[in-house]
C-alpha positions as CSV (number, residue, x, y, z in Angstrom):
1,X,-76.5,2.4,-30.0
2,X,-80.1,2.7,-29.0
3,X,-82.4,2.7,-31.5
4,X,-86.3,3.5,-31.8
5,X,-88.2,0.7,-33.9
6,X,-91.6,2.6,-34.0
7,X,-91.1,3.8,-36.9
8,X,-91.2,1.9,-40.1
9,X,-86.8,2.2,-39.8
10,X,-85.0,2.4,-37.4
11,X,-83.9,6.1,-36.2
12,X,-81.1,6.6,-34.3
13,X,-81.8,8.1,-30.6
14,X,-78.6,10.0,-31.6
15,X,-80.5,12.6,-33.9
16,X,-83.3,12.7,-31.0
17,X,-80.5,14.0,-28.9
18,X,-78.8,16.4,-31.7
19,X,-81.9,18.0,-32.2
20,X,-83.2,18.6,-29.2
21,X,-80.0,20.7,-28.0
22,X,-80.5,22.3,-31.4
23,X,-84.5,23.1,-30.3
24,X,-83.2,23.9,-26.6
25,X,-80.8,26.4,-27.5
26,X,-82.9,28.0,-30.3
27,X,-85.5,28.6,-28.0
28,X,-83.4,29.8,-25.6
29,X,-81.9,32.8,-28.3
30,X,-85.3,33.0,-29.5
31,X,-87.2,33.1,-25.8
32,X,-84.4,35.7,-24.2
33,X,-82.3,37.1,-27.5
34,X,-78.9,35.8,-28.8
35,X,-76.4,37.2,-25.8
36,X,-76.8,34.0,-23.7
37,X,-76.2,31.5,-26.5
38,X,-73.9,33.8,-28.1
39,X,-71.8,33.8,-25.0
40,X,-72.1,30.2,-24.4
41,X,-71.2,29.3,-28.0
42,X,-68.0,31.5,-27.5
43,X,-67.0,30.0,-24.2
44,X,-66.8,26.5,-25.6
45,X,-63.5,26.5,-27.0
46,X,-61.8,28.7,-24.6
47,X,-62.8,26.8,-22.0
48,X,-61.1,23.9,-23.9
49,X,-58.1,26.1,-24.1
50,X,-58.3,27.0,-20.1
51,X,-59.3,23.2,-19.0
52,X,-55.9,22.0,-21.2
53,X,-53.6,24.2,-19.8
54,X,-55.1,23.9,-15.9
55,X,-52.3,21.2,-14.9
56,X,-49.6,23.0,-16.2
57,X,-50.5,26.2,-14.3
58,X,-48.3,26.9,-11.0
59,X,-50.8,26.8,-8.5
60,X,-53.2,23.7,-8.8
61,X,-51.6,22.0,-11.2
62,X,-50.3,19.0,-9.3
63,X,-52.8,18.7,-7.4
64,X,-55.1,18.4,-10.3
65,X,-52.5,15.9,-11.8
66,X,-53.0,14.0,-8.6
67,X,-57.2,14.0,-8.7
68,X,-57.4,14.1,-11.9
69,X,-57.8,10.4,-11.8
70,X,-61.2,10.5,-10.8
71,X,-63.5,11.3,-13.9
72,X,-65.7,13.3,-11.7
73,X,-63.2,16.1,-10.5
74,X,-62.1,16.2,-14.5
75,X,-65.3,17.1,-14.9
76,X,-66.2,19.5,-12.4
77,X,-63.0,21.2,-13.7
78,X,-64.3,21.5,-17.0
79,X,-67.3,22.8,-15.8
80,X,-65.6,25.7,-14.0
81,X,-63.9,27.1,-16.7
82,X,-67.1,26.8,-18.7
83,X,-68.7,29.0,-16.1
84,X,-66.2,31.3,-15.9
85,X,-65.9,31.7,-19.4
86,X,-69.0,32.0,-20.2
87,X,-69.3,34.9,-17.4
88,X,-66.4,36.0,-19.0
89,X,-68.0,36.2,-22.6
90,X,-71.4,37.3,-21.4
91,X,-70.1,40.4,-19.5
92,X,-68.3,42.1,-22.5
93,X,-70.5,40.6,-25.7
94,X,-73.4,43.3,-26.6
95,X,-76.9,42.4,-26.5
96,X,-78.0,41.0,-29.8
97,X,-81.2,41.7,-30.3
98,X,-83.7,43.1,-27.3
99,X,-85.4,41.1,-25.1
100,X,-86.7,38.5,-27.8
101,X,-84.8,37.3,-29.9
102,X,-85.7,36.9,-34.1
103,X,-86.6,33.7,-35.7
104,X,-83.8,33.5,-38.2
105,X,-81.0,34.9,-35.9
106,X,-82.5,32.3,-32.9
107,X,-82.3,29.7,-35.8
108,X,-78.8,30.3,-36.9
109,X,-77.7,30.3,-32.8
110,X,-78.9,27.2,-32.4
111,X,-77.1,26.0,-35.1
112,X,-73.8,27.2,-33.8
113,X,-74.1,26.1,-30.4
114,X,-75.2,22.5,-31.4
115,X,-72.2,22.6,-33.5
116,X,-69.9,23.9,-31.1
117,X,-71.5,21.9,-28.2
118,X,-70.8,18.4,-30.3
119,X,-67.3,19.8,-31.2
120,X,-66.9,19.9,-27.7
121,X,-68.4,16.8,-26.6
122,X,-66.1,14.7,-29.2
123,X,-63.1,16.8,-27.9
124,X,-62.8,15.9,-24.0
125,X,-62.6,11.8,-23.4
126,X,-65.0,12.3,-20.3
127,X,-67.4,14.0,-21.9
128,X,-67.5,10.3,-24.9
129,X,-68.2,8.0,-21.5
130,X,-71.3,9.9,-20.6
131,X,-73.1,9.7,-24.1
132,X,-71.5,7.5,-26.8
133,X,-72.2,9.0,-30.3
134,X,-73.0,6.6,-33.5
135,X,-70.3,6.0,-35.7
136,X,-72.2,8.2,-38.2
137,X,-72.2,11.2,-35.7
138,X,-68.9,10.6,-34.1
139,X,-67.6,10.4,-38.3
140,X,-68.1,14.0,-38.5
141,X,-66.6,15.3,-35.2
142,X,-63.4,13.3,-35.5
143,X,-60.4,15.8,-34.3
144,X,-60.1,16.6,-37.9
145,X,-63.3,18.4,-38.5
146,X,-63.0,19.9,-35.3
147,X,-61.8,23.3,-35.8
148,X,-64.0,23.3,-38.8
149,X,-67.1,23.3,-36.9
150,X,-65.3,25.6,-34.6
151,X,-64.9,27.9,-37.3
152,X,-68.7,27.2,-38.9
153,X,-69.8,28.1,-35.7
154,X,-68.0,31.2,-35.0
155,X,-69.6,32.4,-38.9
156,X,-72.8,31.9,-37.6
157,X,-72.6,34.0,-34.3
158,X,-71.4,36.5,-36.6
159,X,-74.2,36.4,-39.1
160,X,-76.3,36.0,-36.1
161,X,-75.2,39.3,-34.6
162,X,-76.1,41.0,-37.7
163,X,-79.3,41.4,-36.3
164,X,-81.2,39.8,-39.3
């Protein structure tokens, strides 16, 4: 674990990280209104679903059994189905709020999609080589806690789409 020593303790680079996807994708909601992160949130656990049933589907399933040794095609998989769901999600979710979006309701998106985004993360081995999590962060996104996040996050597009 890195760790910055400027300070007068040391902070984990681990937070630095957590936040800034929280600050990215609030300022994304905030910057061009909740849809996007919305739909992003959303396609986060269905493309989990999609990318764990892709090498038991008929048509590329052995031949992703057979590349899927390589991290990088595992990835690239996963990456599809994110795309596609999240193309998926954007095209039938309703616009949340204008063109800007609110404070509160850019707030609570960022919220979810950090959540759902770590929830993620801790969920797909290839995803845990890239960035290594403290012990602290990786505590709360064992596969335990998982759907509870899931389902924390899902509350908050809802509240989000309340148009507070």
């Amino acid at each position: 674990m890195v760790m910055i020593e400027n300070f007068s303790i040391p902070f984990p680079t681990d937070y630095l990280v957590i936040f800034a996807i929280f600050a990215i994708a609030s300022f994304w909601a905030f910057q061009g209104g909740g849809t996007r992160v919305a739909s992003a949130t959303l396609a986060f656990p269905m493309s989990l679903f999609v990318f764990s049933k892709v090498e038991q589907t008929a048509f590329i399933g052995e031949q992703f059994k057979l590349l899927s040794e390589t991290p990088y095609v595992i990835m690239a998989v996963f990456i599809i189905s994110f795309l596609l769901m999240y193309l998926l999600v954007r095209s039938i979710t309703n616009d949340y709020g204008g063109v800007n979006g609110l404070v509160l309701q850019s707030l609570l998106l960022g919220l979810a999609a950090t959540a759902m985004l770590l929830a993620t993360w801790h969920s797909l081995p290839f995803l845990t080589e890239l960035w290594q999590f403290s012990d602290r962060v990786a505590m709360l996104f064992v596969p335990e806690f998982i759907l509870g996040w899931m389902a924390v996050s899902f509350v908050l597009v809802y509240i989000a789409a309340q148009r507070l």
